[in-house]
VEXLUMMI-107217 format. One line per 4 residues: number of its first residue (from 1); for each residue x, y, z of N, C-alpha, C, O, CB. Coordinates in steps of 0.1 Angstrom, whole numbers. Atoms other than C-alpha are relative to their C-alpha. Glycine has a CB too. Layout:
N
NUM> X,Y,Z,X,Y,Z,X,Y,Z,X,Y,Z,X,Y,Z | ...
This chain:
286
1> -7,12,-3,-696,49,305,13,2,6,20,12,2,1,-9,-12 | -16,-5,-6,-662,47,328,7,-4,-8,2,-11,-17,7,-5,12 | -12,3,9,-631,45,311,6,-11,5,4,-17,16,10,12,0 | -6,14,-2,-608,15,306,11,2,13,17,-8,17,9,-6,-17
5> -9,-4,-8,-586,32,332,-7,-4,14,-3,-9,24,3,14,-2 | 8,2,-16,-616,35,356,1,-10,3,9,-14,12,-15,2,2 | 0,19,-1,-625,-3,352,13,-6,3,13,-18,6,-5,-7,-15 | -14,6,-5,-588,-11,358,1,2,17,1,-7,24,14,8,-9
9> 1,-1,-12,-588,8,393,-13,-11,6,-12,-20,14,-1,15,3 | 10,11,-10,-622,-8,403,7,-10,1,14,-11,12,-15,-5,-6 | -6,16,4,-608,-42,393,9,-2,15,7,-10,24,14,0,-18 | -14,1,-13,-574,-33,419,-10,-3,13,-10,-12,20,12,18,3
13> 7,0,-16,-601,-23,448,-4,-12,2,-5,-17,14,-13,9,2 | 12,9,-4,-622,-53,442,10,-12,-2,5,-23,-1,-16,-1,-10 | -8,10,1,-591,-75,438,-10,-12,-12,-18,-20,-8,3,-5,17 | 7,9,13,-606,-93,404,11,9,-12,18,19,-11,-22,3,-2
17> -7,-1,11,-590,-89,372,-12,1,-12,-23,-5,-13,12,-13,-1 | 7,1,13,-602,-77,335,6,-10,-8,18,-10,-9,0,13,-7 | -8,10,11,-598,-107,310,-3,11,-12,-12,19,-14,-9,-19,-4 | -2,-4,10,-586,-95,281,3,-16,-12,10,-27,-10,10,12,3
21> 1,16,10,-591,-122,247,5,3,-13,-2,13,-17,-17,-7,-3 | -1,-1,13,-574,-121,212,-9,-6,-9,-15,-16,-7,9,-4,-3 | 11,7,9,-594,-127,184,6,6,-16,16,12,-17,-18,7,5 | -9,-3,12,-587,-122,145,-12,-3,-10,-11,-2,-23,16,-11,-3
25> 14,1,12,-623,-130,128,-12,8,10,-8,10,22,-6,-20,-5 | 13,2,-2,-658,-122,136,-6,-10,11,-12,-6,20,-4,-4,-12 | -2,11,-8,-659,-157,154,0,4,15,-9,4,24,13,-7,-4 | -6,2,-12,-639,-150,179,-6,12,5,-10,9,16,16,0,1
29> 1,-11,-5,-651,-114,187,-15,0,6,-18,8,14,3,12,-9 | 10,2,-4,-687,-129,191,0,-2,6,-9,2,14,-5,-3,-1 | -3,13,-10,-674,-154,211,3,7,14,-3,3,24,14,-10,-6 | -5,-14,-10,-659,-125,236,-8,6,6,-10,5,18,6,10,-5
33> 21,-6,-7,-694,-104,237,-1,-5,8,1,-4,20,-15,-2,-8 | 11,10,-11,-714,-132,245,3,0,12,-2,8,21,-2,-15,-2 | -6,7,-14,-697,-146,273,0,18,5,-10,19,13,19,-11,0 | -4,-9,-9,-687,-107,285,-20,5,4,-24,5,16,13,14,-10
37> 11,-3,-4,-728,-96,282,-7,-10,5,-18,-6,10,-6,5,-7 | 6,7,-7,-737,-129,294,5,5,18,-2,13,25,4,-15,-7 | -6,-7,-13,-717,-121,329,2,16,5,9,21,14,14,-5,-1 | -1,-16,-2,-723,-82,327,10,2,5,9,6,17,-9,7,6
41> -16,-7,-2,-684,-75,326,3,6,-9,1,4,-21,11,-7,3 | -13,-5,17,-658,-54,308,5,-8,-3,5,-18,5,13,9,0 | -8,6,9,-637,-69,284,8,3,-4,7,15,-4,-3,-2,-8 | -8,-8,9,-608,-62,265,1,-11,-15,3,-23,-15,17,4,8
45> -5,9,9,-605,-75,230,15,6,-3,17,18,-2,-12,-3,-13 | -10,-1,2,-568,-78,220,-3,-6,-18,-8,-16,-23,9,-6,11 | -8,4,12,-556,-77,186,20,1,-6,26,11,-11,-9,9,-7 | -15,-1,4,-517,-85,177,-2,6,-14,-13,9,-20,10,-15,0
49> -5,-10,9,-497,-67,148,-10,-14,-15,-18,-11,-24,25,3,1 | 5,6,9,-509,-100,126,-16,-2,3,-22,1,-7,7,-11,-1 | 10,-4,2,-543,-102,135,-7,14,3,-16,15,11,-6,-9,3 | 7,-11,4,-552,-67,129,7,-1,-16,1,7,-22,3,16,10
53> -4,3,10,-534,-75,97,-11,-4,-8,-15,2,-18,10,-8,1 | 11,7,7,-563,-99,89,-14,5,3,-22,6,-6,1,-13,3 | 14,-7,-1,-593,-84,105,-1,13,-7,-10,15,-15,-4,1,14 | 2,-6,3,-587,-55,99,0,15,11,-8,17,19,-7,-5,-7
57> 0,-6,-9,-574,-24,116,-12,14,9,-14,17,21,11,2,-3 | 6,-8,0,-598,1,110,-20,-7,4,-28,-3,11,5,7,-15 | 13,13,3,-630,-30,104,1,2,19,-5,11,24,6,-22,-12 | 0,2,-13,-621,-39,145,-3,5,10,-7,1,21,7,-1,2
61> 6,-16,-11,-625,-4,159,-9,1,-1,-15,5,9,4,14,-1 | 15,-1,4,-658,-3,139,-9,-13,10,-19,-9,15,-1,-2,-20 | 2,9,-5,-666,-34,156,-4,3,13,-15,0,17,9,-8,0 | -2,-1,-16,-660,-23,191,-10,12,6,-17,13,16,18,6,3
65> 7,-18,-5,-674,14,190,-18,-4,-3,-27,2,3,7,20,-15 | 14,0,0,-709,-1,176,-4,-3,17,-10,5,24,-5,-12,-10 | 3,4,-12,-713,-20,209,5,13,13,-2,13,23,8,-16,1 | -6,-9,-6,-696,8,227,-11,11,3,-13,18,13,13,4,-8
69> 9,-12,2,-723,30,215,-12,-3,4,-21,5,5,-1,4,-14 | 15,9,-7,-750,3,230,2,-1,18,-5,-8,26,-1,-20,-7 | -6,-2,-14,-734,10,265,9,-13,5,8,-17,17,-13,1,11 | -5,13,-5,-714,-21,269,17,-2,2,24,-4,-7,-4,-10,-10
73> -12,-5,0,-681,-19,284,11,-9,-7,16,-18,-1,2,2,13 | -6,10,4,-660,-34,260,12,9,-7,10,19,-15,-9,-9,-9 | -14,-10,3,-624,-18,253,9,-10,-14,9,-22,-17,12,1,20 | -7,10,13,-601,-28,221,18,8,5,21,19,9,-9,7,-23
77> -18,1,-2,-559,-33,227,5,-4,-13,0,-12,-20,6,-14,12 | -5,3,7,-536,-33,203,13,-6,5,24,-1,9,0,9,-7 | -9,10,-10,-516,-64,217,11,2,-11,10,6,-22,-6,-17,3 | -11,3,5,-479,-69,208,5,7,-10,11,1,-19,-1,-9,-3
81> -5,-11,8,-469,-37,189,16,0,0,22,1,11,-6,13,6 | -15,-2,3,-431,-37,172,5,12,-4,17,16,-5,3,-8,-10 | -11,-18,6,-423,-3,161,-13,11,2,-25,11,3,6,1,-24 | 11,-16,0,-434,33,162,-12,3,-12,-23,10,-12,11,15,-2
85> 11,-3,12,-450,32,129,-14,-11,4,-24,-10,-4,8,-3,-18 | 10,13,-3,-474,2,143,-7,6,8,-19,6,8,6,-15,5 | 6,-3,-12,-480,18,172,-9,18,-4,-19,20,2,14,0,12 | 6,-12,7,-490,56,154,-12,-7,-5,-23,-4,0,9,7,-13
89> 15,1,6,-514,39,134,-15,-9,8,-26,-10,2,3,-8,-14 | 5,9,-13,-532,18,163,-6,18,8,-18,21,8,17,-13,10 | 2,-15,-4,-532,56,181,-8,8,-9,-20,9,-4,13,6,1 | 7,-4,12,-546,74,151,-14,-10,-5,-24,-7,-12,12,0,-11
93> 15,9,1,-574,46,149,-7,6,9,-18,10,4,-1,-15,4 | 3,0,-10,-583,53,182,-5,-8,10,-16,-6,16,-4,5,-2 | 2,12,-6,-579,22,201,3,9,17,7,20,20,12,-15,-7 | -2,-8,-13,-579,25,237,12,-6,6,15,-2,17,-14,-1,12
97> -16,4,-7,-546,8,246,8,-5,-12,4,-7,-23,0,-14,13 | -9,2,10,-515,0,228,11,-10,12,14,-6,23,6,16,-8 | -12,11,-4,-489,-30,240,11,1,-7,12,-6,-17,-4,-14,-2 | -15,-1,6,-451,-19,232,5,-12,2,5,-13,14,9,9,6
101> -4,12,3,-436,-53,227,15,9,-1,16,18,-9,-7,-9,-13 | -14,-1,2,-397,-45,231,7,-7,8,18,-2,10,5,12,2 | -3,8,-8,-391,-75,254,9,-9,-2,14,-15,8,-8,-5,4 | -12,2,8,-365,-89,229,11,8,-4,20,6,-13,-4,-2,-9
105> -11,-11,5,-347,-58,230,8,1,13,3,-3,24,-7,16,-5 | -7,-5,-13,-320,-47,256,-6,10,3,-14,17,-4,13,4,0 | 8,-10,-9,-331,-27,283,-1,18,-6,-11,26,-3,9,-1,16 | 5,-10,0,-326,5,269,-5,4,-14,-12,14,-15,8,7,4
109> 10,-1,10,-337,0,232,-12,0,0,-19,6,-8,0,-6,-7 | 15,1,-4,-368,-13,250,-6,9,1,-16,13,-5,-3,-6,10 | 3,-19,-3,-369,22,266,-2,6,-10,-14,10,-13,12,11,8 | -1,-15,16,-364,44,235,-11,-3,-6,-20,6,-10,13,-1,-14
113> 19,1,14,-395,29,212,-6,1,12,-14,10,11,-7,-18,-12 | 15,-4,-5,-416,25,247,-3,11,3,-15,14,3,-5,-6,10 | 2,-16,0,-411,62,253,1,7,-11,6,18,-7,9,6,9 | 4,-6,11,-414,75,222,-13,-7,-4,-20,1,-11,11,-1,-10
117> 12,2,-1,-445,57,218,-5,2,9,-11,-9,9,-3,-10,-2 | 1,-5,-14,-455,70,251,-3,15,-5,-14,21,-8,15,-2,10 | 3,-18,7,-449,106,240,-9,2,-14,-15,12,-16,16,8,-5 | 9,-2,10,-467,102,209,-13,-3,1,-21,5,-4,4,-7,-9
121> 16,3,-6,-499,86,223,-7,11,8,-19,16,8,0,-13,11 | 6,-12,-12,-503,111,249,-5,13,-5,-14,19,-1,11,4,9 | 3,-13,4,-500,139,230,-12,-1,-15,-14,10,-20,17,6,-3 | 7,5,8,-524,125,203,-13,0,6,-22,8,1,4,-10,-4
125> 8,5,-6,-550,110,226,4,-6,14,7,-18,16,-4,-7,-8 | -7,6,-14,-541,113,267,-8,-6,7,-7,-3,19,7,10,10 | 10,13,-2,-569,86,275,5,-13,-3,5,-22,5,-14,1,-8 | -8,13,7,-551,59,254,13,-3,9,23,3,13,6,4,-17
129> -14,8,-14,-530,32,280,6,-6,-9,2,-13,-18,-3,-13,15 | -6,4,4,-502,26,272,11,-12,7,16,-10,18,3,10,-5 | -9,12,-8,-481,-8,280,13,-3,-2,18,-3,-13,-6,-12,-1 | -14,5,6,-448,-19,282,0,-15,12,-7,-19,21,17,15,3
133> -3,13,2,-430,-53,280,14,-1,4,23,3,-3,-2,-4,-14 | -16,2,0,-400,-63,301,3,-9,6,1,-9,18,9,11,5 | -10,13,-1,-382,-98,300,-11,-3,-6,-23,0,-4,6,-8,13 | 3,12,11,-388,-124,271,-10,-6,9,-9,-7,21,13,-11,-4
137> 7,13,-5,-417,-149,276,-1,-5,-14,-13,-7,-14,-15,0,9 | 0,2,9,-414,-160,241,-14,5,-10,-23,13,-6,3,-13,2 | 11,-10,10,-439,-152,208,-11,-10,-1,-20,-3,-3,7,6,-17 | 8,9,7,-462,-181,201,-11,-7,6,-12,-18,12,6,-8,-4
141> 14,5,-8,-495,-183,212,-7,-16,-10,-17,-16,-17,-14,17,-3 | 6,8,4,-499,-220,204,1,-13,9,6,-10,20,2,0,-13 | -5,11,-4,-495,-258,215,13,-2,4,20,0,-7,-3,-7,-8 | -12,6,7,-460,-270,223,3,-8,11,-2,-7,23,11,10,-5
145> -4,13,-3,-443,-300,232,11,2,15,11,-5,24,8,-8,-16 | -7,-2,-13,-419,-286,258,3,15,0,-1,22,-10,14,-9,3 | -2,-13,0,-406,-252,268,11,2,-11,18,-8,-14,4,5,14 | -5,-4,10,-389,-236,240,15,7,8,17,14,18,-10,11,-9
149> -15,-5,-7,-349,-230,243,4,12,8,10,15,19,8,1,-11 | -3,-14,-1,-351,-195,239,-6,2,13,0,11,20,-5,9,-11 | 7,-6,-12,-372,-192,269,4,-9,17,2,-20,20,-20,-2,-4 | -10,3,-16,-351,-195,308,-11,6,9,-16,17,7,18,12,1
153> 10,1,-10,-377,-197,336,9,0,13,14,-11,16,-10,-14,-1 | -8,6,-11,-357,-190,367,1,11,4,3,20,-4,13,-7,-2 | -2,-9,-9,-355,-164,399,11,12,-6,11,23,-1,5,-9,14 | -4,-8,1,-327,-148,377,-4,8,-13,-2,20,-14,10,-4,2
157> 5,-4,11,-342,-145,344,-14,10,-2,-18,16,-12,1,-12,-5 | 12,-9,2,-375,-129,357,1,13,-1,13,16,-3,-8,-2,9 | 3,-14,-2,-385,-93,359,7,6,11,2,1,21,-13,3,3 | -6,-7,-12,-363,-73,384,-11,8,5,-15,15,-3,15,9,-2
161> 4,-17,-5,-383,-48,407,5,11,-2,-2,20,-5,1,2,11 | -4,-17,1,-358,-21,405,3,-1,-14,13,6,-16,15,6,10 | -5,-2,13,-353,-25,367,-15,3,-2,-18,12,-9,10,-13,-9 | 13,-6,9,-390,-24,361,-6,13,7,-15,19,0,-13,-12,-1
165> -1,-11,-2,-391,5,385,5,11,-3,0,22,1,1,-1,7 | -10,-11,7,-366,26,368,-7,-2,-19,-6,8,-27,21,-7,3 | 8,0,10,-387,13,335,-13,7,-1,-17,13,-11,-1,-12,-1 | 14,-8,0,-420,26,344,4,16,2,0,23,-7,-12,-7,13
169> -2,-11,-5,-409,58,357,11,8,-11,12,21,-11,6,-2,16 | -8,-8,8,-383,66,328,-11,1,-14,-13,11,-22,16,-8,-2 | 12,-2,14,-410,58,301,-12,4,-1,-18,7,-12,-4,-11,-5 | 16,-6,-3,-443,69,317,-15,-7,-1,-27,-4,-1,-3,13,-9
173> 11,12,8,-462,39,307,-14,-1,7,-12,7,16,8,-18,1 | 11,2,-8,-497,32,324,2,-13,1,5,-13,13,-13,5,-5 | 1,13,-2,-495,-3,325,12,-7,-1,20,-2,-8,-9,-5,-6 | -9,0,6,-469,-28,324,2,-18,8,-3,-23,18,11,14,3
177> -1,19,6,-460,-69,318,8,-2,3,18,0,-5,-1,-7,-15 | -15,9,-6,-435,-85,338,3,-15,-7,-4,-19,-17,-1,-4,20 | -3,15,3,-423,-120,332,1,-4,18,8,-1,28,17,-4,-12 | 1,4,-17,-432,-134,363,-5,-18,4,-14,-22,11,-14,11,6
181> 7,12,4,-430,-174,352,-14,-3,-10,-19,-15,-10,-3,-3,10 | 9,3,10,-456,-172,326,10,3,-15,21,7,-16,-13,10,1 | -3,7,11,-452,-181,290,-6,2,-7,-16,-3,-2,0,-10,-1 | 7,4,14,-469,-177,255,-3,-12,-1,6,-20,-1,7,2,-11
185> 3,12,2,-487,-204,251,-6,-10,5,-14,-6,13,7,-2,-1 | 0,10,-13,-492,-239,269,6,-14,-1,4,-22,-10,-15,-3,5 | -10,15,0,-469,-267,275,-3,-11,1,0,-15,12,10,-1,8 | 6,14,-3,-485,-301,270,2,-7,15,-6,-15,21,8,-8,-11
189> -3,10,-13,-467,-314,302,-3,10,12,-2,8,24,18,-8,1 | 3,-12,-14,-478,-281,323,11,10,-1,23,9,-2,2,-9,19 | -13,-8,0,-464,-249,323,4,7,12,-3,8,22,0,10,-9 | -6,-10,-11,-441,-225,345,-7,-3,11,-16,-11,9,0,17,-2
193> 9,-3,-14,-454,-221,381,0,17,1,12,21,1,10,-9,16 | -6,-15,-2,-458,-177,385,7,-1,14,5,-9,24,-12,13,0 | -4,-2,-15,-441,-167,413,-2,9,4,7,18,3,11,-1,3 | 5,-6,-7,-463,-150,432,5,16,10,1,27,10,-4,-10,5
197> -6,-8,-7,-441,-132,454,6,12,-9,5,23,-5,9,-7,8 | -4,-10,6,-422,-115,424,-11,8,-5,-9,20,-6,9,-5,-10 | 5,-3,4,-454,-108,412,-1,20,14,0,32,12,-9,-14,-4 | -1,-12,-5,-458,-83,442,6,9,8,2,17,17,-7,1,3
201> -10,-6,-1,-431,-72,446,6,15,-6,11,24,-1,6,-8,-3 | -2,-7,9,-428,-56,413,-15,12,-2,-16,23,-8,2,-12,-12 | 10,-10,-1,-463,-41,419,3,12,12,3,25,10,-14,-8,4 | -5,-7,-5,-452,-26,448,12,13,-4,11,25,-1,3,-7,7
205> -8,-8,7,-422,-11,428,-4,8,-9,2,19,-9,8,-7,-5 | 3,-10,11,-437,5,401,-15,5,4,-17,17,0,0,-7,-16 | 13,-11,-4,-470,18,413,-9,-1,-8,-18,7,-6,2,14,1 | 6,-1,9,-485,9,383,-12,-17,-3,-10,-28,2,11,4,-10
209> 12,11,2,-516,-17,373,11,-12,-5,21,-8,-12,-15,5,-14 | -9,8,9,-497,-51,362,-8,-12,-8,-16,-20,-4,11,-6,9 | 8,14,10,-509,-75,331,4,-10,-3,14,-11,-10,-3,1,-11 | -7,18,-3,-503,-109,334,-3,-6,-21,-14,-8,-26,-17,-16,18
213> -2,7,14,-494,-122,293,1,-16,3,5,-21,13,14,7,-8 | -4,15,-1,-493,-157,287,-13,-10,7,-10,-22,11,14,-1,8 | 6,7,-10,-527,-168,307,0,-15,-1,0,-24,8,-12,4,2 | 8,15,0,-537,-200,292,12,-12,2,23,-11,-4,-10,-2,-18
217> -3,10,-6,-525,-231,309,8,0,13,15,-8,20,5,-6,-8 | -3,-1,-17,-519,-212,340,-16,-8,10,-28,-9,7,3,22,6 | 10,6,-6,-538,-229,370,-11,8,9,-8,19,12,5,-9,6 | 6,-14,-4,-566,-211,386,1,5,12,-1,16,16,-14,0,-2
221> -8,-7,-12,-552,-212,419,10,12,-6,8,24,-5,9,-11,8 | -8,-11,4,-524,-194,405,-8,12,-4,-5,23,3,7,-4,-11 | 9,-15,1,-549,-167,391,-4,7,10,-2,19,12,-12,0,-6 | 6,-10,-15,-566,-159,425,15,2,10,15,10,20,-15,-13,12
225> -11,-7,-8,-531,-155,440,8,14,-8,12,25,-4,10,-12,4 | -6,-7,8,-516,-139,409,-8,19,2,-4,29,6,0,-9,-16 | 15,-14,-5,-553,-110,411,6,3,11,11,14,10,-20,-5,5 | -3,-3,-12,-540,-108,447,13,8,2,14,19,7,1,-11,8
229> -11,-7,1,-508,-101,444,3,18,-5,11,26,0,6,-10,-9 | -2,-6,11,-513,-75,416,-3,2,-12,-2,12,-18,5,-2,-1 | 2,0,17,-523,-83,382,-12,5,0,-19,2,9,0,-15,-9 | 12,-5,-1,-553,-64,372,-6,-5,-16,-18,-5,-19,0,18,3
233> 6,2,15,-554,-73,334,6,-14,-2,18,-15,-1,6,13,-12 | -7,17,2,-551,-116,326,0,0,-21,-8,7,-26,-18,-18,10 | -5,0,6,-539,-122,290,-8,-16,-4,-6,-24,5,13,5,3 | 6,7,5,-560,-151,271,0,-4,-16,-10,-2,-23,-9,3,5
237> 4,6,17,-555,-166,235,3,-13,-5,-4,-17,-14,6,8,-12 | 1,11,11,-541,-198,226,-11,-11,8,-10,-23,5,18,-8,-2 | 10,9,-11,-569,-215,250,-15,6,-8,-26,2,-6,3,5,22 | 13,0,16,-594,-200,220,3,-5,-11,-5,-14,-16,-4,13,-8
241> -5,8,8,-572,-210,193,-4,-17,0,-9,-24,-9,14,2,1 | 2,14,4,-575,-245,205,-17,-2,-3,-24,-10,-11,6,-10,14 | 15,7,1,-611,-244,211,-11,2,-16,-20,-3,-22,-10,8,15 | 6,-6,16,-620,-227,177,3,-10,-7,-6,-14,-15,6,14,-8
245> -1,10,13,-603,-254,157,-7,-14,3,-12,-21,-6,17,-2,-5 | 9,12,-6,-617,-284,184,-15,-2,-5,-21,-11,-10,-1,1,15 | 16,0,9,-654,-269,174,4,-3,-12,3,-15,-15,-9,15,-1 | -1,-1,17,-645,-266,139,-2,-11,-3,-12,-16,-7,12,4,-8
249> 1,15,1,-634,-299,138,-10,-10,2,-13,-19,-6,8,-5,5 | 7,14,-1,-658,-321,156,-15,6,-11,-23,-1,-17,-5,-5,21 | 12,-2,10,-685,-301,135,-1,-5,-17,-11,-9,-22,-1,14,-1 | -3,4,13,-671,-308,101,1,-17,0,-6,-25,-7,13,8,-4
253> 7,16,4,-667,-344,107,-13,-7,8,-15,-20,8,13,-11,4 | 15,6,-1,-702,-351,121,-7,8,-10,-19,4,-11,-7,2,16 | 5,-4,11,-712,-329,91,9,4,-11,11,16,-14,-9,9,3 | -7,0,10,-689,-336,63,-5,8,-14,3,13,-21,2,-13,-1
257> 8,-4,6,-716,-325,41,-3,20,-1,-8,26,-11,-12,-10,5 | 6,-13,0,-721,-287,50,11,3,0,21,0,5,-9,5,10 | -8,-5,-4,-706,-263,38,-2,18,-1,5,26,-7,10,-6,-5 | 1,-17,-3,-723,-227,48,8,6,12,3,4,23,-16,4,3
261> -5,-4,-12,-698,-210,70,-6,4,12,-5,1,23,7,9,-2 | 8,-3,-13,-720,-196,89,-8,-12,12,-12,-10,23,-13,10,-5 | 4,9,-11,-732,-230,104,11,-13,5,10,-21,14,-13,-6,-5 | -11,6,-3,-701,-246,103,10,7,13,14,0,23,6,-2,-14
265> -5,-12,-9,-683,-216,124,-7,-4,14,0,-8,22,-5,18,-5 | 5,-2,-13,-710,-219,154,5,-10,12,8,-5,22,-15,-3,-2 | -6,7,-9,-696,-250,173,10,11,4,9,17,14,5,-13,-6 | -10,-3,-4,-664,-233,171,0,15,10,8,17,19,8,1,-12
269> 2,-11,-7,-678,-198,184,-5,-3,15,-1,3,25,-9,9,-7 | 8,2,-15,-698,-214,213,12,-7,8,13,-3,19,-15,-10,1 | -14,5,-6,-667,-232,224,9,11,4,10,12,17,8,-9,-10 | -5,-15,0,-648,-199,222,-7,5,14,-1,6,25,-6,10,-16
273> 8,-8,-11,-674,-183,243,0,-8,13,3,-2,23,-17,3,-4 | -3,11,-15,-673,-214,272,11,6,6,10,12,17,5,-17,-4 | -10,-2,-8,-639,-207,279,1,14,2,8,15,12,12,-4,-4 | -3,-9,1,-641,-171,275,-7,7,18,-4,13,28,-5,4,-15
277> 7,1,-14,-667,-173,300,1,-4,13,-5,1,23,-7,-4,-1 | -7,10,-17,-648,-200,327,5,12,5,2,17,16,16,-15,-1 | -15,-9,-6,-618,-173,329,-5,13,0,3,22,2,16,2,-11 | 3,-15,-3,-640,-141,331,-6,-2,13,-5,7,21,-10,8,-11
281> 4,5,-12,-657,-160,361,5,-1,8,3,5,19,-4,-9,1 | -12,1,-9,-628,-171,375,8,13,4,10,15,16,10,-9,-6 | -5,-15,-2,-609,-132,371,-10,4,12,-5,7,23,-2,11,-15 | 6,-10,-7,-639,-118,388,-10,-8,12,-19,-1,17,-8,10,-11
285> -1,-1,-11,-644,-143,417,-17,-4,-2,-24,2,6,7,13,8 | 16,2,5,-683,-157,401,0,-13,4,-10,-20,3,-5,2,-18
């Protein structure tokens, strides 16, 4: 089977993007499959620092490598990593990517943990991609009412080219997450617009694959320009969140009465898998 590296170049040639999906149960990681072996594509499942907390970090990898071991290209990320010690033990699992989160840090604290997580990965396991994170798009993969203070949407606040060029090249990163008008999240009244142009701009600058964070309640125009531009890896979770708890819900109150998880869960997984399935369609141009 090719590597998550290979499948990243194809992706560039064929101008399509790998979705990558968070997940934090069973549920969700079904939900991911399906839809990826329904559409015979790669995948990435993402897990953040809190859900590998709850699934389980070691449980997740076991997860991944069964199917892995059935030929099915399905890759596991350790999304949103805060420190070196987070990031060692994600490495030492043997996940196939790691997401340095230092996008709250000044530019050169950012540097120091993502290159030292950098040098530690490599020399551990030099197959394992490693990502970095530079300019804020805030933390909260959920609903919200308007854009959040902390987060400044504006030609000056995005991703510089020559800052994320002097970022990739001082840290060695394989991959790497601009702020390019996207957002955690999705903003009831519509969010950000990307701005396309920075988008390849910054690809041009760094030479490296770029992963668009924040997908859900971007529009899908925006995606087939954003793929165009650049982005090879799209970023997908609070657009499962909602649909997991929408199933949940309309199941439980048209059956108030049941309560074996396992049949209560299924709305919420097949919902899961719908969208998982629109935006892997849409990435790859189906």
């Amino acid at each position: 089977m090719k590597t998550l590296r290979e499948y990243i170049t194809e992706a560039e040639e064929k101008k399509v993007a790998i979705g990558h999906f968070n997940i934090s149960d069973s549920v969700g990681f079904w939900a991911v499959v399906n839809a990826a072996k329904n559409l015979n594509l790669p995948v990435i499942i993402g897990v953040s620092e809190g859900e590998r907390d709850f699934i389980g970090v070691k449980q997740v990898k076991a997860l991944v490598e069964t199917l892995k071991s059935e030929g099915m290209p399905i890759f596991l990320n350790a999304d949103h990593t805060y420190s070196l010690e987070k990031v060692k033990e994600v490495v030492d699992a043997g996940f196939d990517a790691c997401t340095v989160d230092g996008a709250e840090k000044p530019f050169e604290e950012n540097l120091k943990i993502t290159k030292e997580s950098v040098d530690y990965a490599k020399n551990k396991n030099p197959d394992i991609l490693i990502e970095a994170e530079l300019g804020f798009i805030g933390k909260s993969s959920k609903l919200l009412d308007v854009l959040p203070e902390e987060i400044e949407v504006s030609d000056d606040t995005l991703t510089k080219p020559d800052e994320a060029k002097e970022f990739v090249e001082q840290s060695g990163v394989d991959l790497f997450a601009p702020a390019v008008g996207n957002i955690h999240g999705m903003v009831k009244g519509g969010n950000p617009k990307i701005n396309i142009e920075r988008v390849k701009a910054i690809r041009e600058a760094t030479g490296v694959p770029l992963v668009l964070h924040g997908g859900s309640g971007i529009t899908d125009e925006e995606f087939r320009q954003a793929i165009i531009a650049g982005i090879s890896i799209i970023h997908i979770n609070t657009e499962l969140r909602l649909a997991h708890r929408q199933g949940l819900q309309k199941f439980i109150s048209e059956n108030p009465d049941e309560i074996a998880p396992y049949k209560y869960m299924k709305l919420a997984r097949e919902q899961m898998r719908a969208v998982v399935q629109k935006r892997l369609a849409l990435f790859n141009n189906l």
